[in-house]
C-alpha angles and dihedrals in degrees: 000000000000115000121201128192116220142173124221117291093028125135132218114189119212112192122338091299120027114086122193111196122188096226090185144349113210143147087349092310121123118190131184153182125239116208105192141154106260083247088063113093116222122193135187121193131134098206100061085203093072096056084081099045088047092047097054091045088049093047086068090046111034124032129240110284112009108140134224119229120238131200146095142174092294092057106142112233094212092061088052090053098054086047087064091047090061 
């Protein structure tokens, strides 16, 4: 596992296109930006044993690779930058 220590508004770069901004650090909260092609699949859960189960159910309803779109009002214009660049 490699752990990184950044501040708000910087960047870490996975790959050539997938882009993780830390939007703001307050009160032991960390949140953050992902910046992905729409075949990437990104999951949150915070008990890792549920990906599976989800991924089975949504595999009924939704078919293999469909995406999710990301985004929101904090979303860092640099990062979108870099995502029309891939």
């Amino acid at each position: 596992m490699l752990v990184l220590t950044r501040k708000a508004n910087e960047e870490i770069m996975i790959g050539d296109n997938i882009v993780v901004n830390i939007v703001k650090v307050s009160s032991g909260k960390i949140k953050f930006g992902i910046t992905a092609p729409p075949e990437v699949s990104i999951k949150r859960e915070e008990n890792p044993q549920k990906f599976a189960q989800r991924a089975q159910e949504q595999d009924t309803v939704r078919p293999h690779g469909a995406s999710i779109k990301v985004g929101g009002p904090n979303f860092n214009k640099q990062a979108a930058k870099a995502a029309a660049l891939i």
